[in-house]
DODOTI-508868 format. One line per field, with one value per residue (C-alpha): x, y, z; residue in three letters. Coordinates in steps of 0.25 Angstrom, whole numbers, always signed. Layout:
N
u <- [X;...]
v <- [Y;...]
w <- [Z;...]
residuo <- [ala;...]
This chain:
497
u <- [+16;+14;+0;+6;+12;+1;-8;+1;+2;-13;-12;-4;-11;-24;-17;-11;-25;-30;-19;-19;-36;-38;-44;-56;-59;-66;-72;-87;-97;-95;-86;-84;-88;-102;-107;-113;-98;-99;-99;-107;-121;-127;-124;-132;-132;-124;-127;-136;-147;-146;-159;-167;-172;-180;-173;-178;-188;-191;-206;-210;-214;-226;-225;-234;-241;-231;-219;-215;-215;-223;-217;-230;-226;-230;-242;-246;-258;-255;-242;-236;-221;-211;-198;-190;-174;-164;-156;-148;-156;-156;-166;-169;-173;-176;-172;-156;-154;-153;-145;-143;-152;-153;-168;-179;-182;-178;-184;-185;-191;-192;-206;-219;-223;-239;-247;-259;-261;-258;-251;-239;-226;-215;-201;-192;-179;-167;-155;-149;-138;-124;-128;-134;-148;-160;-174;-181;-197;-197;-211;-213;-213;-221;-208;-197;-186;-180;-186;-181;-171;-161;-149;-140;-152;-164;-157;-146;-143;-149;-136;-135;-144;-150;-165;-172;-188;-196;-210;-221;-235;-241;-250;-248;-254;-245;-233;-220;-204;-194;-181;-166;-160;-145;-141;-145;-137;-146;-158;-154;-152;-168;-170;-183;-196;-214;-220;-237;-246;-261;-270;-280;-291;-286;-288;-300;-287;-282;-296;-299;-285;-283;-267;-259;-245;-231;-219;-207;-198;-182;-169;-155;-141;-137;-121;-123;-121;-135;-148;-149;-160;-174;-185;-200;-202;-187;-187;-184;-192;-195;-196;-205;-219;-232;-244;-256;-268;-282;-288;-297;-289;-285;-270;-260;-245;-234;-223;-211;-198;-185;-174;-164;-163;-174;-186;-196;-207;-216;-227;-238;-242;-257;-261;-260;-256;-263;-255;-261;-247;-234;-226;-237;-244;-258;-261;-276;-274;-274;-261;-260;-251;-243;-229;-226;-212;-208;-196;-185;-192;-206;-219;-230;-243;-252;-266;-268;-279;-279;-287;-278;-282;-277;-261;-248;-246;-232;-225;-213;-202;-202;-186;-180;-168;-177;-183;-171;-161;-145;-152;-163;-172;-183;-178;-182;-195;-206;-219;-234;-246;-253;-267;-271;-276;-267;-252;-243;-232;-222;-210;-213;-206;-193;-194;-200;-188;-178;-175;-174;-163;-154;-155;-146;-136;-127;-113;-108;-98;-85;-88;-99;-90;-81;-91;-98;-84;-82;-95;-90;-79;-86;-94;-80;-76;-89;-89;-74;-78;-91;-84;-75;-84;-85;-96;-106;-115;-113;-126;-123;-108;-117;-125;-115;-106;-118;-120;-106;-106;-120;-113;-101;-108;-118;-105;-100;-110;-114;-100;-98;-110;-102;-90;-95;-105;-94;-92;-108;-108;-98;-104;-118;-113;-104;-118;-127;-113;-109;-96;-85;-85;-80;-66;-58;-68;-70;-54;-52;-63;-57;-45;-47;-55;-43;-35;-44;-45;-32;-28;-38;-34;-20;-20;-29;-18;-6;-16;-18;-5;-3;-12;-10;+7;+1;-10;-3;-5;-20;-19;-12;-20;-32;-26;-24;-38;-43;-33;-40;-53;-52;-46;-57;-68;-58;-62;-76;-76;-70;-83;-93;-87]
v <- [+28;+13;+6;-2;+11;+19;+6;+5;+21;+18;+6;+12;+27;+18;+9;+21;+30;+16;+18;+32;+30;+27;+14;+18;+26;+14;+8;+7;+18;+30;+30;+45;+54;+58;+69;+74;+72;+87;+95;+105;+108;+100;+85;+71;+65;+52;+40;+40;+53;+62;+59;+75;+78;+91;+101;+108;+117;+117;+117;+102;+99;+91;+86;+92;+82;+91;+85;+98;+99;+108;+116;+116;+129;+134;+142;+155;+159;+162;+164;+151;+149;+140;+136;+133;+128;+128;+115;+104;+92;+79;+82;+72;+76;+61;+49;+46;+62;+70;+82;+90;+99;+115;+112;+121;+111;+99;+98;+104;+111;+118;+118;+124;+135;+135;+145;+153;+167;+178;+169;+173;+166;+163;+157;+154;+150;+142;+141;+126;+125;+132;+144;+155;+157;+163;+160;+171;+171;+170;+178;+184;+198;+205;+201;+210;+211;+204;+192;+193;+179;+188;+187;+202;+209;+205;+197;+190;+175;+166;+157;+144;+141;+155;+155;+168;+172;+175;+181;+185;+184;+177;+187;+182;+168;+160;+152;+154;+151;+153;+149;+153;+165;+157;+155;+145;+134;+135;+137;+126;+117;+117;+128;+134;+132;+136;+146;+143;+154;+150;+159;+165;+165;+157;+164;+155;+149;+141;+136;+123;+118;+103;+102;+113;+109;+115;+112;+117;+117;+118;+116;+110;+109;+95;+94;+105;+121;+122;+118;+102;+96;+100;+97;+100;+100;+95;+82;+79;+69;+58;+62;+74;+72;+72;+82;+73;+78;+74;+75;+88;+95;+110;+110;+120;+120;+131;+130;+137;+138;+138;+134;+143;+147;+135;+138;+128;+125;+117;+108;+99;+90;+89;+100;+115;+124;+138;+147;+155;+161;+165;+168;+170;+180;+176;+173;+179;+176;+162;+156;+140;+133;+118;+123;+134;+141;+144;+153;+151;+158;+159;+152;+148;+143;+133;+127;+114;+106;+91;+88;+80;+64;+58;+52;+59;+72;+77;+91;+95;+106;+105;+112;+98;+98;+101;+87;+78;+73;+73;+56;+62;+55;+64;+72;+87;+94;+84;+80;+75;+79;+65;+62;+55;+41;+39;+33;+42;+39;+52;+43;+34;+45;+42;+26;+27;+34;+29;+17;+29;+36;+23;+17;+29;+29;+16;+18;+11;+0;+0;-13;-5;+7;-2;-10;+5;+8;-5;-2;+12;+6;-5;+7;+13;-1;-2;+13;+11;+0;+7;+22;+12;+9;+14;+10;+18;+27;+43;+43;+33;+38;+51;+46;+39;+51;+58;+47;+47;+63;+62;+53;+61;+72;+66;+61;+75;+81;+68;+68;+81;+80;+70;+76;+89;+80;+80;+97;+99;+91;+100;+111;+108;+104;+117;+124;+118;+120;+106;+107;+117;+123;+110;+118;+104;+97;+109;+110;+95;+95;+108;+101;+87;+93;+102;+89;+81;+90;+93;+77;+73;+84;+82;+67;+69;+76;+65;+53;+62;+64;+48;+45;+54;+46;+32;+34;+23;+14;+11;+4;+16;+24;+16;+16;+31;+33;+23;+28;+43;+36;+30;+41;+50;+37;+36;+54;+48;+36;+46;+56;+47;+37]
w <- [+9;+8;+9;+23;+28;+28;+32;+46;+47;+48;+56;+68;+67;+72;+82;+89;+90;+97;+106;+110;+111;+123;+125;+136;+122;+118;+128;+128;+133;+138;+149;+152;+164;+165;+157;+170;+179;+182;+195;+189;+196;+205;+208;+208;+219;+219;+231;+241;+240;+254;+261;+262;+275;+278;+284;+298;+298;+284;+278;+276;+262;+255;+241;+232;+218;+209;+214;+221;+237;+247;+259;+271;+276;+291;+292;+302;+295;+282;+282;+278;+281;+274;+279;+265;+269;+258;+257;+250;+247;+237;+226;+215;+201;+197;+199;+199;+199;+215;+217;+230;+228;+235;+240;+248;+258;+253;+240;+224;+222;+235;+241;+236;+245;+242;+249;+247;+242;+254;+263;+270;+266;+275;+269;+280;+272;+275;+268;+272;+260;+261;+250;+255;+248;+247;+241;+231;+230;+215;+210;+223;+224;+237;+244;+251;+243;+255;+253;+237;+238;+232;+239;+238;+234;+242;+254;+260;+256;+267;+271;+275;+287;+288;+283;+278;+278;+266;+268;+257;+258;+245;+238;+224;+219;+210;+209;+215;+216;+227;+224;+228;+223;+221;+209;+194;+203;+217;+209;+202;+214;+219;+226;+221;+224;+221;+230;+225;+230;+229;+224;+234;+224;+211;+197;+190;+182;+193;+199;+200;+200;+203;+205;+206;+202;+202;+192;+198;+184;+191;+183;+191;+187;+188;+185;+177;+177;+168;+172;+168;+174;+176;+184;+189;+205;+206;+198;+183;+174;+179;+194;+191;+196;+186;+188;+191;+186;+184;+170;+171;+182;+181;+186;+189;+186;+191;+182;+189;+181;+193;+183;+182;+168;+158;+154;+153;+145;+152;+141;+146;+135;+133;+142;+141;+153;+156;+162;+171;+179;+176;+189;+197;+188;+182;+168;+165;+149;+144;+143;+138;+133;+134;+135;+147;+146;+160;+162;+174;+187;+180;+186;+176;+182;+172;+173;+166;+162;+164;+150;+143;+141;+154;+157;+158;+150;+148;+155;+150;+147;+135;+134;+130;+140;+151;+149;+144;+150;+143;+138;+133;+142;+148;+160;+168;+165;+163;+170;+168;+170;+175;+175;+186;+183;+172;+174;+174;+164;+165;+170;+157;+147;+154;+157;+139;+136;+143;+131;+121;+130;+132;+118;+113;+125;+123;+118;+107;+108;+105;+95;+90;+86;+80;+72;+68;+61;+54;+49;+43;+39;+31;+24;+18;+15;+7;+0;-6;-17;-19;-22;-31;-41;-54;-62;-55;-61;-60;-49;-42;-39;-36;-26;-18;-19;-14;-3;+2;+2;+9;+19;+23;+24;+34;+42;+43;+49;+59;+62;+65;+74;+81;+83;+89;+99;+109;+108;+107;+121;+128;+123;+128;+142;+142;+138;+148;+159;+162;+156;+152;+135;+129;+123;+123;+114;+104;+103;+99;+91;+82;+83;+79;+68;+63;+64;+58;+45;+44;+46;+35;+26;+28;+26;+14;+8;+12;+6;-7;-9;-7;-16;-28;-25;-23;-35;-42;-29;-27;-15;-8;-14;-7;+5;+7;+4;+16;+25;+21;+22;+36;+43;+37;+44;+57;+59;+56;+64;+75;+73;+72;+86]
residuo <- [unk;unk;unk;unk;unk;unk;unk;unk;unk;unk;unk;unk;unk;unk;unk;unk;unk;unk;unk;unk;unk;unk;unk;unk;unk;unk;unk;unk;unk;unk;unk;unk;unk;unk;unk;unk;unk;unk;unk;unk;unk;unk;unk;unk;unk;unk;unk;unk;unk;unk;unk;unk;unk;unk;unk;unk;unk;unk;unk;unk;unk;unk;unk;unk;unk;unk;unk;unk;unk;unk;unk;unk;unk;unk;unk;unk;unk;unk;unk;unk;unk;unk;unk;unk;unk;unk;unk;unk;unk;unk;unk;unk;unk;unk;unk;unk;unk;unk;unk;unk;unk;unk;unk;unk;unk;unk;unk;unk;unk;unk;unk;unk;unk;unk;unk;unk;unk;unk;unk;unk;unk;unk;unk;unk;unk;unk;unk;unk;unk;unk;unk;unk;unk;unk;unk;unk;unk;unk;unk;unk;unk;unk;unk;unk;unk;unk;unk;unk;unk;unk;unk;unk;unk;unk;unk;unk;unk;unk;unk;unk;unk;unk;unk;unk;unk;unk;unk;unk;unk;unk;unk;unk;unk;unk;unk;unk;unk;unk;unk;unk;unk;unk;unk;unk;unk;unk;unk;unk;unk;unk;unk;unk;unk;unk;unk;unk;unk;unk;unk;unk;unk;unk;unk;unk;unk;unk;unk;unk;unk;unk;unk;unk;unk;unk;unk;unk;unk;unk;unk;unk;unk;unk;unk;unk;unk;unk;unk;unk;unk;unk;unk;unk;unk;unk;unk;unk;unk;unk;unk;unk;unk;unk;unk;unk;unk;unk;unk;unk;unk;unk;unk;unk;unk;unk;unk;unk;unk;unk;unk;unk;unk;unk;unk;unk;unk;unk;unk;unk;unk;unk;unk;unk;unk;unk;unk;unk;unk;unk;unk;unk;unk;unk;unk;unk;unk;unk;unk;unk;unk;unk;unk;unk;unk;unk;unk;unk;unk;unk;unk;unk;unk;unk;unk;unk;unk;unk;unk;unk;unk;unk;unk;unk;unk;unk;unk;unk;unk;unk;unk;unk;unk;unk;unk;unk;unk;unk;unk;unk;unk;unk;unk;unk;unk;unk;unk;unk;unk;unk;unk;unk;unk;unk;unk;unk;unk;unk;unk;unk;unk;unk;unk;unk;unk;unk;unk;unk;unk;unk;unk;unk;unk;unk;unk;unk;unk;unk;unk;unk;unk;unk;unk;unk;unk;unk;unk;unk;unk;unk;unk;unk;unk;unk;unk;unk;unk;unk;unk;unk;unk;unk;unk;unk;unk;unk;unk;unk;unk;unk;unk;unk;unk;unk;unk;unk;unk;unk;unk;unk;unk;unk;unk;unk;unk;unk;unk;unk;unk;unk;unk;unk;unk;unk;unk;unk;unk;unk;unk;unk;unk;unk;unk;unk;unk;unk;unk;unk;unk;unk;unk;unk;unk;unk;unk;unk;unk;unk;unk;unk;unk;unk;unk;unk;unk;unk;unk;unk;unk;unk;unk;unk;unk;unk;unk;unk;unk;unk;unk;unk;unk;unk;unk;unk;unk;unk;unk;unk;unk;unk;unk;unk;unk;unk;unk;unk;unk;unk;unk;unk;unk;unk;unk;unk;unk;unk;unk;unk;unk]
């Protein structure tokens, strides 16, 4: 094979992958479809928000210092009544993020129901969506199997414009969840909410209290089949709402885990929380700690101490993905304790962080690219006279076999890395349900890798042989080798764009 034969074999193999690329392949950017274009889960809202409007007859609400809202029930002596109606309603998490939510009246969570030890409660329930439903008393037990919410076993679904009465009388103090009996999806879609029953004669624990707040920790699937956002009292950071305090105040919090399948470790920094009740059941021994693991379904109730030095103290799950979003920025489970009199800086974390997030999200160019690979290019260019020298002592041919060695090994594995990033994607969004088992990906892969070895090895061999027939040539020689060389850097060039 001559020097110019092989030069325009080279010449027109690269002029005709230009041509069969694509040439939106180059453009700038990344000018795909959505890594959220998915029907799965529920849907953002897009346009114009659907104005809410309470429905008729139901309980009216007021909004409680803990973000959560409160149902103000009809009362006939002790009994107080509560008329809770199942419907579709705009709900947003924060700002830019509204889903049509499954909602007890109107809201997410659904209303507190707070009453006093030994009144008589009366849920008159409606169903207003189009899936017939029931609500379960999640830690009630002196109920009639009735009243159990479990549809097949206990009673028949409520449909769609039929309503259905619950009735118990509130002998046991503590915290409470009522929640539908649908399935992970419904759950899911806001349809749970506290049941607080005051104690008639509080243990010594919880005297004194000066707030009394509720965290209402709830997970959704957002274009997703796996649970993808999280919030407390229905919002996300940064809409969730800090717990003012004041410094010296004894407070309480009711943790109440209604996601579906997380648990969640709930850390305040800089205070400890006594725990003083899990589901409704009194703790007598001295239980502390900073970091509470709260179980799908389980209430913990904690007393806090407001003893720290004055400002904005940190709450947090402190399960990673429950507080990030897919940009890292700080997202889901996260609130404040806030001393009165001092700003309140819990937005900051996000506005302080926001610089960090988009200084590693631009694209390069395609300019960029190309000047990246004259760069590589030039560093070949520079290693060939160097690897041609001669007198060079023993070490110093040593260390810079050691340093090329050292090199490629380093590029093996941060190529590899690379290469398998677009399989590690698929795989994790067909974990997580958003996508199918990424098959096609795993396939190409094998297979260009089966074709890239056996091309190399193959065309080693053809260059070989060239060589050991044009060893009296050194410019053919010379020429084989770069030919070898560069397609060995276009694989890398490949890996590494």
């Amino acid at each position: 094979m001559s020097l110019s034969r092989l030069l325009s074999a080279g010449l027109v193999a690269g002029f005709l992958l230009l041509l069969l690329l694509p040439a939106r392949a180059f453009a700038d950017g990344d000018e795909g479809g959505s890594p959220n274009s998915t029907t799965l889960g529920m849907q953002p809202l897009r346009g114009p928000i659907p104005v809410a409007s309470a429905a008729p007859g139901e309980s009216p609400l007021v909004a409680r210092p803990d973000g959560a809202y409160q149902a103000v029930p009809t009362s006939r002596g002790r009994e107080r009544i509560f008329h809770i109606v199942e419907r579709a309603a705009p709900w947003t998490l924060k700002p830019g993020l509204t889903v049509m939510a499954n909602t007890y009246n109107g809201v997410v969570p659904g209303p507190v129901l707070e009453v006093k030890q030994g009144d008589a409660i009366t849920i008159d329930f409606t169903n207003d969506i189009a899936t017939d439903d029931s609500i379960h008393l999640h830690g009630v037990h002196d109920i009639p199997v009735s009243m159990d919410g479990v549809g097949g076993i206990s009673q028949s679904l409520v449909p769609r414009g039929d309503h259905f009465v619950y009735r118990f009388v509130a002998d046991q103090p503590g915290t409470f969840i009522y929640h539908t009996h649908d399935d992970q999806a419904m759950l899911d879609s806001g349809l749970y909410g506290a049941i607080i029953v005051e104690p008639s004669s509080p243990r010594r624990v919880e005297r004194g209290l000066a707030r009394d707040f509720l965290q209402m920790i709830s997970s959704w699937q957002i274009q997703s089949a796996a649970e993808n956002h999280f919030t407390l009292n229905g919002k996300e950071y940064p809409a969730t709402r800090a717990l003012e305090v004041h410094r010296g105040d004894r407070f309480r919090i009711r943790w109440i885990n209604i996601s579906g399948e997380e648990f969640h470790t709930m850390h305040t920094h800089g205070h400890y929380q006594q725990i003083v009740a899990r589901d409704a059941a009194p703790v007598d021994y001295r239980d502390v700690e900073d970091t509470v693991l709260v179980a799908p379904g389980q209430r913990v109730d904690v007393v806090v101490k407001a003893d720290a030095k004055p400002g904005t103290w940190l709450i947090h799950c402190h399960v990673m993905d429950h507080i990030e979003d897919a940009n890292g920025m700080p997202a889901g489970l996260i609130t404040a304790i806030h001393y009165a009199g001092t700003r309140n800086t819990l937005a900051s974390m996000y506005r302080a962080m926001m610089p960090m997030a988009g200084a590693t999200t631009r694209a390069l160019s395609f300019g960029e690219t190309v000047l990246l690979g004259a760069i590589a290019g030039f560093t070949i260019f520079l290693g060939l006279p160097i690897a041609r020298a001669r007198k060079l002592t023993p070490q110093t041919v040593a260390l810079l076999n050691a340093l090329a060695i050292g090199i490629l090994l380093y590029l093996v594995v941060e190529i590899a890395q690379n290469a398998i990033s677009p399989i590690s994607r698929g795989l994790s969004a067909w974990h997580a349900g958003s996508a199918a088992f990424p098959t096609a990906p795993i396939v190409v892969f094998i297979v260009g890798l089966m074709i890239g070895l056996v091309g190399l090895g193959s065309a080693a061999t053809h260059f070989t042989r060239q060589a050991a027939q044009h060893a009296e040539n050194p410019i053919v020689l010379a020429a084989l080798i770069a030919v070898g060389i560069g397609a060995h850097n276009f694989g890398e060039g490949l890996a590494i764009g």
